[in-house]
C-alpha positions in Angstrom: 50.3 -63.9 -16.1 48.7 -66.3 -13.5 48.6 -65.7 -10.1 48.1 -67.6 -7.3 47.3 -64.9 -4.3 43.8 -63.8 -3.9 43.9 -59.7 -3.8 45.7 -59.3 -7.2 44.9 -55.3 -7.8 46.9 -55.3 -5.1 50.0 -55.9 -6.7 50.1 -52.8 -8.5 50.2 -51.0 -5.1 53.8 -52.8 -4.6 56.9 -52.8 -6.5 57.8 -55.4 -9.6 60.4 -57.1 -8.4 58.4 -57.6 -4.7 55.3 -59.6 -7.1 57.7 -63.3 -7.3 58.5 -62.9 -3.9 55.2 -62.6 -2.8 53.5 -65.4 -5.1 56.4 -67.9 -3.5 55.8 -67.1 -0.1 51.4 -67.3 -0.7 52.0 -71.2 -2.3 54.4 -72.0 0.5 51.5 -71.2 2.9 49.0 -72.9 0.8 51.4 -76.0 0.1 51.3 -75.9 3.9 55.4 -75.3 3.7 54.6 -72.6 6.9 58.5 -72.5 8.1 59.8 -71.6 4.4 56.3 -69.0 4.4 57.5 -67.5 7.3 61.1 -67.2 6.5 60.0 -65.3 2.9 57.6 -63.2 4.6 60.7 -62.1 7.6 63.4 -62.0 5.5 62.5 -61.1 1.7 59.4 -59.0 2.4 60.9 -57.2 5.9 61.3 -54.0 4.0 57.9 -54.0 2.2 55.7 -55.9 5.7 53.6 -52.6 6.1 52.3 -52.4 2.5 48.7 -53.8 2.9 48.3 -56.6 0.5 52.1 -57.7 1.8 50.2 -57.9 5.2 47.1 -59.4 4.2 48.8 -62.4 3.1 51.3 -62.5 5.9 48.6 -63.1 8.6 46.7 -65.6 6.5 49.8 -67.3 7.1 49.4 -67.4 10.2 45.3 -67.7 10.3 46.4 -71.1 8.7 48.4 -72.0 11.6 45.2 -70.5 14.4 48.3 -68.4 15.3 45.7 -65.5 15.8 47.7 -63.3 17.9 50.5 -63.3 15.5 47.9 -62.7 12.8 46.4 -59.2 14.9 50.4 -58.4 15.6 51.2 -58.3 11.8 47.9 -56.5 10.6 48.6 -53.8 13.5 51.9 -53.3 12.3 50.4 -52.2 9.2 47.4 -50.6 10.1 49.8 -48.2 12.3 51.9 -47.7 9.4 48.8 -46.6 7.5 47.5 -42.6 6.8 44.6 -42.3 9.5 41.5 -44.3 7.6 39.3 -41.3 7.0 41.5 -38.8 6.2 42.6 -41.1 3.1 39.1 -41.8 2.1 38.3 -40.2 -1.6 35.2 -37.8 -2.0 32.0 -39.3 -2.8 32.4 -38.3 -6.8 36.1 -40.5 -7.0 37.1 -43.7 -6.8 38.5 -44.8 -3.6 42.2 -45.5 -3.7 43.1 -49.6 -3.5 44.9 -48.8 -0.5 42.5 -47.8 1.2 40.1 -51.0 0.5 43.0 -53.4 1.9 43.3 -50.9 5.0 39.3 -51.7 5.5 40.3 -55.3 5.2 43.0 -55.2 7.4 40.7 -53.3 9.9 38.3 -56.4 9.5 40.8 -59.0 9.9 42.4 -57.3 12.8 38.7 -57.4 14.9 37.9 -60.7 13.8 41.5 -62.2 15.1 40.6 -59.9 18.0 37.6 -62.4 19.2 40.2 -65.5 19.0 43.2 -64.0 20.8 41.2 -61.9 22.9 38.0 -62.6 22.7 36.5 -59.3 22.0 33.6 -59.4 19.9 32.2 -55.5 20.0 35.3 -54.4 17.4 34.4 -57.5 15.1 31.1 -56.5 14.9 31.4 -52.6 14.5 34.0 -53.4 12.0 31.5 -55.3 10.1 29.1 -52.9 10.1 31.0 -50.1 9.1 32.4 -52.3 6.4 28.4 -53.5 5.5 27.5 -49.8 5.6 30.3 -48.7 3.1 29.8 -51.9 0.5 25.4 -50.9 0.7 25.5 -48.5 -2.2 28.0 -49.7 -4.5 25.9 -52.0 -7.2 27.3 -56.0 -6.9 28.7 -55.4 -10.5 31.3 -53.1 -9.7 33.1 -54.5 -6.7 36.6 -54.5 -7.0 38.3 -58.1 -5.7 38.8 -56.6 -2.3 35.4 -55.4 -2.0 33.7 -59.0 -2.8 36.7 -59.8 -0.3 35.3 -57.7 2.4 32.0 -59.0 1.7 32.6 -62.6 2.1 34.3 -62.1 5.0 31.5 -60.1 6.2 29.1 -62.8 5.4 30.9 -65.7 7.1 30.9 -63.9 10.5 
């Protein structure tokens, strides 16, 4: 099947029926159909808004909109819903969970819409460091879609 969000591995981290919901409410945002967005995102999604990919796309809705406050409001939410970052982190010889990944990204976006809505730049750039320091040995090759995420992101700031 074809998708039209961006952090597809994700979608194995949320239930089936959640996956059409979800995929309606990302190409109302990117059809620029914000209202109808939002409405899917508040009503359909309410029960499921703490589940990290659910919340990545949720503020990029409102990223679109320079709503950057509302953006930090609705990663928070989910970063508090979250098991503390480290204490959910794998050992070095397994995989780390995908989970865990969109928490790092949510981290990132959260200090990033930090330096718009409040324009503290120190957590931005720690984030990004962190985030720099956890990609470095992981070869190129074998970046998961949220990794090469992270490292855009990274490399636009």
């Amino acid at each position: 099947m074809s998708y039209v969000g961006s952090l597809t591995s994700l979608y194995t981290t949320i239930p089936d029926s959640v996956v059409g919901v979800l995929e309606r409410a990302i190409l109302q945002t990117r059809l620029g159909l914000y209202a109808h967005a939002e409405r899917t995102f508040e009503e359909e999604l309410r029960d499921h808004r703490t589940l990290p990919v659910i919340a990545i796309h949720h503020a990029e809705l409102y990223l679109q909109q320079f709503r950057f406050r509302k953006s930090y409001e609705t990663l928070k939410l989910a970063s508090d819903a979250f098991p503390v970052r480290e204490a959910a982190k794998s050992q070095d010889d397994k995989p780390v969970n995908l989970n865990v990944q969109a928490y790092d990204l949510i981290e990132l976006f959260k200090a990033l819409c930090n330096i718009k809505c409040r324009a503290l730049w120190e957590p931005a750039y720690d984030e990004i460091k962190k985030t720099l320091e956890r990609l470095g040995p992981i070869a190129v090759e074998t970046y998961s879609d949220i990794q090469v995420f992270l490292f855009f992101v990274c490399s636009l700031s």
